[in-house]
N, C-alpha and C positions, 0 to 999 in steps of 0.2 A: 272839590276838584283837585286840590291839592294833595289829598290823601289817597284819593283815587290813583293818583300819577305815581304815589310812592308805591300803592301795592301792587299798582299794571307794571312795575320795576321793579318788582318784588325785594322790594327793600334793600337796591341798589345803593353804594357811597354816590355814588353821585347826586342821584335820586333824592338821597337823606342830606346830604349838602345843599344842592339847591334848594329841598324846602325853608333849610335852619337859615341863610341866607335871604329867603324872601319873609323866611318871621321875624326875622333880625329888623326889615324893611319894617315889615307893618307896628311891631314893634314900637320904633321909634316916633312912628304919626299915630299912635290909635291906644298907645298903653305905658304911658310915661307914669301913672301912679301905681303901676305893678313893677316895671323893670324900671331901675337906674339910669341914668344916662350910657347910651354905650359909646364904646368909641369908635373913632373914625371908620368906616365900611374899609379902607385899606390894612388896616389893624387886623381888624376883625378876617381880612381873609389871609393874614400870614398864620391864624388861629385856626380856625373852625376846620379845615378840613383833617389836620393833622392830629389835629383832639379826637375828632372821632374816628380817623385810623387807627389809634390806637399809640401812635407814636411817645417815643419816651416822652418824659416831662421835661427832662432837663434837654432836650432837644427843641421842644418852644419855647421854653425861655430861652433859646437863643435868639430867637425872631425879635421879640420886642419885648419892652419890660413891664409893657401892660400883661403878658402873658397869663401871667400867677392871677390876676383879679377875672382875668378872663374866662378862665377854667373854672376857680372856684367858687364866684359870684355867678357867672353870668350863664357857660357852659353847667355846672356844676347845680345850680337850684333857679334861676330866672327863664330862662327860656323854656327848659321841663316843664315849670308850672305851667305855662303857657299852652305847651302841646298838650299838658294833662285835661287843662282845663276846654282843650278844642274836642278831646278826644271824649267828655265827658258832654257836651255839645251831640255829638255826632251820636250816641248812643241814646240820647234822649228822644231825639229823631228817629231811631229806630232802624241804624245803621251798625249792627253790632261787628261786623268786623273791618269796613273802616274804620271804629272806636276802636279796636284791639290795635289797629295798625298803628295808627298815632301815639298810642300810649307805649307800644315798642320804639317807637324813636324818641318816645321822650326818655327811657331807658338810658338806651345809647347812647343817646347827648350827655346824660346825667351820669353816664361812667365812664364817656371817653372810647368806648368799644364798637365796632362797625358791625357787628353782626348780635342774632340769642347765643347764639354757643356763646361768643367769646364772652357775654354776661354770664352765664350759668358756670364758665369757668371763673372769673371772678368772683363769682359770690359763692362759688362749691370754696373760696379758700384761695386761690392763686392769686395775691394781690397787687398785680403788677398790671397795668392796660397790655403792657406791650407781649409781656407772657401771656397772659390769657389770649390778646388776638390774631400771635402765632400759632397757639395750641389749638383756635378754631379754623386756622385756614390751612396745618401741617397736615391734613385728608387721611385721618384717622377716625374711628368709627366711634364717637363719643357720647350718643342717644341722640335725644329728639327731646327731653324734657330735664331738668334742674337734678330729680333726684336720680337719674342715670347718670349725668354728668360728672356726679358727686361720686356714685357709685363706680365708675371708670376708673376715676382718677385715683382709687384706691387700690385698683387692680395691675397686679404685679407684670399681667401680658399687656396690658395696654400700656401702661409705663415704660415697658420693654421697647412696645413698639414706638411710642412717641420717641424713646430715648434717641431712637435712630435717624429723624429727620427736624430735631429743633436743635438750637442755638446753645452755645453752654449758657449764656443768661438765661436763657427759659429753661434748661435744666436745673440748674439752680434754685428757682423760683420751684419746679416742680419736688425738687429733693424735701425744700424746707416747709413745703406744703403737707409731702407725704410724714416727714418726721411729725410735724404738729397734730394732722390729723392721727396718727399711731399715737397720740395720751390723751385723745379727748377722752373726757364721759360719754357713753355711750348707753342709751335706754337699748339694754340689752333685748330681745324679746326671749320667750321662756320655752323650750320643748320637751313633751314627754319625753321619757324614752320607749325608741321602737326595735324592733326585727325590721331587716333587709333581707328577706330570701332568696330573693331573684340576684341579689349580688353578694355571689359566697365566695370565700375566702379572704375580705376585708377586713382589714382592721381599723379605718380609718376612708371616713366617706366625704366629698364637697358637696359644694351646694353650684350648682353652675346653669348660665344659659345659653339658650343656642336655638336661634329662628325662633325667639318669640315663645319658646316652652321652657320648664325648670326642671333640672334632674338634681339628681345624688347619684355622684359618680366618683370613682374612685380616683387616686392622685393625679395618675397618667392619662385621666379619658378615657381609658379603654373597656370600661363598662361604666355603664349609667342606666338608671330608670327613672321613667318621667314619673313626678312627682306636682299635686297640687297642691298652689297657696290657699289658704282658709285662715277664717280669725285662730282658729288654733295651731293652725302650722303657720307661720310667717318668714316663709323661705326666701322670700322676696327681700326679707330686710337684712341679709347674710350672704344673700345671691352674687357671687364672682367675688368675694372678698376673701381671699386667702389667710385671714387672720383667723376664721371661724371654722371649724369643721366639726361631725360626731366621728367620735372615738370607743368601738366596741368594747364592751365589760360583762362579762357574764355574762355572753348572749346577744347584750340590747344597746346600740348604740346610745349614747351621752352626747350634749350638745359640750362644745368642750368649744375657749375661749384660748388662742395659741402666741395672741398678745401680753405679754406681762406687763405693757402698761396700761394695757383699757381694764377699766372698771365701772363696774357695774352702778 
């Protein structure tokens, strides 16, 4: 019933507050040898809701000085387990997407973030609650799963756009995200070289998408051809990332790597 109410709110703050509030309750009377003692129900609500908006940290620690145990004891791995372990209940039963629900708010509780984007922006790398749960609610178009979100945030137009309606501390947060990810190691993928006929007089082709298809299109967009991902073309893993493009040589484009710090 309770996880029902979360997803008929389709995983509303409020929604995901009230529940962590009445788990907090049962909690305290039904699972004293899993969670610690918690403290006081008024405590706990100068906490809970703030955590999971996403709010700085050093903004609940000004509330009270239970704050830090709260988050990281209690928000941060006791309560999670709990939904983990309801959500793994619920799936035994043979309720697989109430089980998915609960185990997304145990997510949430567990990093502080109110929404999946603003996780999938956290763990793509932005490691700040409060950066991440601007970046998911500044209504810019950031996918729908983990490795698009990652994929975005590398992208020189979506950075552009984000640039223009976040915060300079989320800026910030976004700068030293993109600097980091520009020297990871990267499992480069491998391509022939090919001909491009249909797009002549290039020297230099992207990989890009647009409604759910993949081209090779030239710098400015202004030609492109749909092109399919296959284990041997893996266009998808280079797709909107402005570090990667083929560069023609005698003919046949070359995948050619336009970052001098990524390596192979």
């Amino acid at each position: 019933q309770k996880a029902q109410k979360i997803a008929d709110a389709e995983q509303s703050m409020q929604a995901i507050v009230e529940f962590i509030a009445w788990l907090e309750e049962w909690a305290r009377d039904h699972s004293s040898a899993v969670v610690e003692k918690l403290p006081e129900n008024d405590v706990m609500n100068l906490v809970r809701e703030p955590w999971i908006a996403g709010t700085p940290m050093r903004d609940i620690l000004d509330e009270t000085d239970e704050a830090d145990a709260i988050c990281k004891n209690i928000y941060g791995y006791q309560i999670p387990w709990l939904a983990h372990a309801a959500a793994q209940q619920i799936r035994q039963m043979g309720n697989e997407e109430l089980s998915d629900t609960l185990a997304s708010v145990a997510l949430l509780v567990e990093l502080g973030v109110p929404s999946e984007t603003a996780v999938w922006i956290f763990l793509a790398g932005v490691r700040s609650r409060a950066a991440s749960t601007e970046l998911a609610q500044c209504g810019v178009d950031l996918g729908t799963s983990p490795s698009t979100v990652r994929r975005r945030l590398r992208n020189k137009d979506t950075l552009d756009e984000l640039a223009s309606c976040i915060s300079e501390a989320t800026q910030a947060w976004l700068d030293l995200h993109w600097a980091e990810s520009a020297r990871e190691n990267i499992d480069l993928p491998k391509f022939p070289s090919f001909e491009a006929e249909k797009l002549e007089g290039l020297d230099t082709l992207l990989v890009r998408t647009d409604g759910g298809r993949t081209y090779l299109c030239s710098p400015d967009g202004t030609q492109k051809m749909a092109i399919k991902v296959s284990q041997k073309w893996l266009f998808d893993r280079i797709a909107d990332d402005y570090r990667f493009s083929f560069v023609q040589s005698d003919g046949k484009f070359q995948f050619t790597v336009r970052d001098p710090h990524i390596c192979d």
